[in-house]
C-alpha positions as CSV (number, residue, x, y, z in Angstrom):
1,X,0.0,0.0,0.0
2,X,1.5,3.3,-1.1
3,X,2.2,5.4,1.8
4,X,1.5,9.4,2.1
5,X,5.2,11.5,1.6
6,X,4.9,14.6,4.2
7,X,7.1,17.6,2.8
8,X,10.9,17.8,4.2
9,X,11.9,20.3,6.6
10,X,15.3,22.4,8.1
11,X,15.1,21.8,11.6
12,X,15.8,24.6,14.1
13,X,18.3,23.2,16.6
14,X,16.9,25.8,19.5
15,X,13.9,24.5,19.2
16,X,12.2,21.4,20.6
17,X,12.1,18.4,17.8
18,X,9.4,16.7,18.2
19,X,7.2,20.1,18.1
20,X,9.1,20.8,14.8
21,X,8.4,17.7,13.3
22,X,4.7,17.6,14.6
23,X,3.8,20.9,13.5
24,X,5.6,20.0,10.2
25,X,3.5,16.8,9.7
26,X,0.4,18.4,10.3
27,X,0.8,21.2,7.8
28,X,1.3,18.2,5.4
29,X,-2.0,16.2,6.1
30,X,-3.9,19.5,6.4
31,X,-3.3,20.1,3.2
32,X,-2.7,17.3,1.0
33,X,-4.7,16.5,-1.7
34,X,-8.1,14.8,-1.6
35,X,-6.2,11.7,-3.5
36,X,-3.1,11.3,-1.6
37,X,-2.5,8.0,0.5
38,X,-4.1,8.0,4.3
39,X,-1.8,5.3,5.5
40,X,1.6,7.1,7.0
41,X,4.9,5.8,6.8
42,X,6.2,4.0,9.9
43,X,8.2,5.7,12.4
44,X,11.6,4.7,11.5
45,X,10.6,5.5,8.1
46,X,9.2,9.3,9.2
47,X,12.5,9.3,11.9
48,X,14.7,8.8,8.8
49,X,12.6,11.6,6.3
50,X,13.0,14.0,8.9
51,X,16.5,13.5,10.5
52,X,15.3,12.7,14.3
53,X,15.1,9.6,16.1
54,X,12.8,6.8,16.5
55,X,11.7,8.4,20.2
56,X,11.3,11.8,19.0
57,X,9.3,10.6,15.8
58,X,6.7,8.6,18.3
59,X,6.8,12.1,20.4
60,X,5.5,14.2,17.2
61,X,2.7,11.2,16.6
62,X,1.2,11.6,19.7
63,X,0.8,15.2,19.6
64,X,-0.9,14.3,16.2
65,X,-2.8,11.9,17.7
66,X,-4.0,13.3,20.8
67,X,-5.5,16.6,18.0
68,X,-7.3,13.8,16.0
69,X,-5.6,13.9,12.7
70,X,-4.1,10.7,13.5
71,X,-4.8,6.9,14.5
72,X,-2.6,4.5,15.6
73,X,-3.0,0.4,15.3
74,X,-1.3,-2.1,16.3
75,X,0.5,-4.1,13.3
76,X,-1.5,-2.1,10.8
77,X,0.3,0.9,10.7
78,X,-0.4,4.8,11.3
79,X,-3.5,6.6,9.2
80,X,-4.7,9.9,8.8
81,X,-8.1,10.5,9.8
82,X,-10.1,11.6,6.8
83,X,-12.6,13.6,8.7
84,X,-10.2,14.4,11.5
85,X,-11.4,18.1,13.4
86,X,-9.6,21.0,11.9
87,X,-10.2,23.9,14.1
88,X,-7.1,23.4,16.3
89,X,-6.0,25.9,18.6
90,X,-3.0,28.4,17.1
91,X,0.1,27.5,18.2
92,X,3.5,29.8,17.3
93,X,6.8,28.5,18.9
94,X,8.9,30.6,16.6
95,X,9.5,28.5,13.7
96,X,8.0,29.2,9.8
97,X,7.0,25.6,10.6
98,X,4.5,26.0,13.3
99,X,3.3,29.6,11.3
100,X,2.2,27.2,8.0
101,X,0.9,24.7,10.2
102,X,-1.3,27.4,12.0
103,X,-2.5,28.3,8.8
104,X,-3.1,25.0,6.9
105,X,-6.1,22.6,6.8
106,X,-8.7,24.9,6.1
107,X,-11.0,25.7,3.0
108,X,-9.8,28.9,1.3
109,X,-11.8,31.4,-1.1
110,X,-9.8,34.2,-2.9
111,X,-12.4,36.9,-2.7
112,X,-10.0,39.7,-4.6
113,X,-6.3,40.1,-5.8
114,X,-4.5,42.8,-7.3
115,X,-2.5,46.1,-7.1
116,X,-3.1,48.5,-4.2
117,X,-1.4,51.4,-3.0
118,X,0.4,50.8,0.3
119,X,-2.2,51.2,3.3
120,X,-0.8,54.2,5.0
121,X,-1.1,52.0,8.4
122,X,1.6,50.1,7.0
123,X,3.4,52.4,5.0
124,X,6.5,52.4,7.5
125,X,7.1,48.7,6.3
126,X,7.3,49.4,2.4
127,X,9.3,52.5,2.7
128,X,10.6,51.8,-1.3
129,X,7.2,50.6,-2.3
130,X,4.0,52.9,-3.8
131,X,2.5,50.0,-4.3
132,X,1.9,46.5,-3.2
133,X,-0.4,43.3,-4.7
134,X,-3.4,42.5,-1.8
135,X,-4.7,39.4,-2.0
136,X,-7.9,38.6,0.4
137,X,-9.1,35.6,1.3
138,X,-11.1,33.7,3.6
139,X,-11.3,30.6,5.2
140,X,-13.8,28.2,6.9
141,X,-14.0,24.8,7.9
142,X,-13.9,22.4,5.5
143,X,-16.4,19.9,7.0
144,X,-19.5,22.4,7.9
145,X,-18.1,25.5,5.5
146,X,-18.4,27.6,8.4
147,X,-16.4,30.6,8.1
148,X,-13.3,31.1,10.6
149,X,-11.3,33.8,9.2
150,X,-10.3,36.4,6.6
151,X,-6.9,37.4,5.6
152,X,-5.2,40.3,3.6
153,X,-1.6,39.9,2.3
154,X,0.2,42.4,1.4
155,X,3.4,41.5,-0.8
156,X,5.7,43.1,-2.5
157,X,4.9,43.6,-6.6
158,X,8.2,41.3,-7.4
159,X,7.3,38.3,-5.6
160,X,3.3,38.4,-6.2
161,X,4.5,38.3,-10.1
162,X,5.8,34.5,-9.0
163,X,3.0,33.8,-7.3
164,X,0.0,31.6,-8.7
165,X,-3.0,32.4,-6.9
166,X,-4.7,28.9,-7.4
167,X,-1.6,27.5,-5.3
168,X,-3.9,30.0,-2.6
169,X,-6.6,28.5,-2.6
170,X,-4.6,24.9,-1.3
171,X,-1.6,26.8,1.0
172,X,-1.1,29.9,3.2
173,X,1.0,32.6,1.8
174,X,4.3,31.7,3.5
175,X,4.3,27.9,2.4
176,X,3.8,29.6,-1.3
177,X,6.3,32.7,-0.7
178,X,9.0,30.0,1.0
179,X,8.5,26.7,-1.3
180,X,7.1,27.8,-4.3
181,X,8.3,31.4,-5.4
182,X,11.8,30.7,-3.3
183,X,12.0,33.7,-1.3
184,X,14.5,33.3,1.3
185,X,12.8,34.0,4.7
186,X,14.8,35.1,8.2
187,X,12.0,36.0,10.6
188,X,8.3,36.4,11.1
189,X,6.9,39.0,13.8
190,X,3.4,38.4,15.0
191,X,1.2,40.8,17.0
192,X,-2.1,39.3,18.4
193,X,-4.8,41.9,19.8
194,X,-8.4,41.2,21.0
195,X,-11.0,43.5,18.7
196,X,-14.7,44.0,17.9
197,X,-15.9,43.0,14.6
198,X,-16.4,45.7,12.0
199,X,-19.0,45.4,9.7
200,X,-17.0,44.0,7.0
201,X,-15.2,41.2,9.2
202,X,-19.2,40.6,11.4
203,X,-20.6,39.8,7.4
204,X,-17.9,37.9,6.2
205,X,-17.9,35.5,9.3
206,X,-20.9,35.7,10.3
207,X,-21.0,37.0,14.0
208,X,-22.7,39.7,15.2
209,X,-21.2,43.1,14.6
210,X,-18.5,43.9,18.0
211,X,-18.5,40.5,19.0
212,X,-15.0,39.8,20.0
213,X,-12.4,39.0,17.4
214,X,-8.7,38.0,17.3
215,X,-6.8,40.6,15.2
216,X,-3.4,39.2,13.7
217,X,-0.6,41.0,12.1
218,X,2.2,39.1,10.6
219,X,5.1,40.5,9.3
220,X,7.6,38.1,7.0
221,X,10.9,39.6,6.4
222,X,13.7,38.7,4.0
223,X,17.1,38.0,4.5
224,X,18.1,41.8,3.3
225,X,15.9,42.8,6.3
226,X,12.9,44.2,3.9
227,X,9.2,43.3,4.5
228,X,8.3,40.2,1.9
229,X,4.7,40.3,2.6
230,X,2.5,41.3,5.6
231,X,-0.8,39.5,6.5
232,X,-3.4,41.0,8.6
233,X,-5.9,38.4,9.8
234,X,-9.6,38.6,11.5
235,X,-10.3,35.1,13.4
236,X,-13.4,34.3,15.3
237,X,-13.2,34.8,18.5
238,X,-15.1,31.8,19.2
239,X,-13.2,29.2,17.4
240,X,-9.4,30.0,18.0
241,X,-6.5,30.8,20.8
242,X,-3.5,31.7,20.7
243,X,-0.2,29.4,22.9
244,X,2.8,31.2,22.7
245,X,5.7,29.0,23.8
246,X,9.0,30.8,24.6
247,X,12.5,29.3,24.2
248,X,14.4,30.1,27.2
249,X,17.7,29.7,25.5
């Protein structure tokens, strides 16, 4: 039986492994393809793809398991649950990783892309830029097609011309910016603040207008130090939280 292939990854020695690996798997089974393989490969096969050893491998499943994406049996192997619960709590440790994985899993609708002058709230991040290319979108869960969140990215005119927006409606922005166009990414700085829906964000998810909402600002920089793209995200308040786990070394 043919086995699903998770994407490789560069691990982050500061980090924990296992979290790395786990939040790397799950971006993988959240969004493969409707075709792909359920059965996993076994854990010395998955220890061996990603570089780690057998202990930290069965570390990662667990996690994976304990969410739901993932059952275990004895004999028969490891398999993805096909109608495993997507609305998993946020997690950022500081890895590009755990920032796709957040991001993955979920049914995505490009409502509008194109040229737009820089928004003057944001101006102070595309200093050489009069323009950028904005792409919205929104996502909901994939199961019930509720809607969870909506996104604007706003990235810079040279690598949105790389950038094919029907790989958006399958990825988040910074698996396509980092594994599709190539751009070389050194950091991402998120800012999380509780809001009230505005009008827009109450109709497009369907709450009632200044129920609470989690506002999200995420800013990707490149290795020169300039801003590759910026996303500003509305979630529901009611179906997401954010851990923030902080290396003490």
């Amino acid at each position: 039986m043919t086995a699903f292939a998770p994407d490789s990854i560069v691990l982050n020695r500061k980090l924990p492994l296992w979290y790395q690996v786990s939040q790397s798997l799950r971006a993988s089974i959240l969004g493969r393809s409707a075709d792909d393989p359920l059965r996993l490969p076994t854990e010395e096969q998955l220890a061996g793809h990603y570089g780690v050893s057998v202990l930290t491998m069965r570390q990662a499943l667990k996690e994976l398991e304990d969410e739901g994406l993932i059952s275990r049996h004895r004999r028969r192997g490891t398999f993805i649950e096909p109608a495993a619960q997507r609305g998993a709590p946020v997690r950022l440790l500081g890895s590009v990783n755990a920032i796709v994985a957040q991001q993955s899993g979920m049914g995505i609708r490009l409502l509008e892309h194109g040229s737009a002058p820089v928004p003057h709230a944001y101006a102070e991040h595309f200093p050489d830029l009069a323009e950028v290319v904005m792409y919205h979108r929104l996502r909901g869960d994939e199961e019930t097609g509720e809607p969870t969140n909506h996104a604007r990215n706003y990235v810079r005119p040279e690598l949105a011309a790389r950038v094919d927006p029907a790989d958006l409606g399958r990825w988040p922005m910074t698996k396509v910016l980092r594994d599709v166009v190539g751009a070389r990414i050194s950091r991402i700085t998120d800012t999380v603040e509780a809001r009230l829906a505005d009008p827009e964000t109450a109709r497009l998810l369907n709450v009632p207008l200044l129920s609470p909402i989690l506002h999200y600002t995420g800013i990707t920089y490149g290795e020169d130090g300039r801003v590759l793209d910026l996303a500003v995200i509305h979630y529901r308040g009611d179906r997401f939280s954010f851990t923030v786990t902080l290396d003490a070394h």
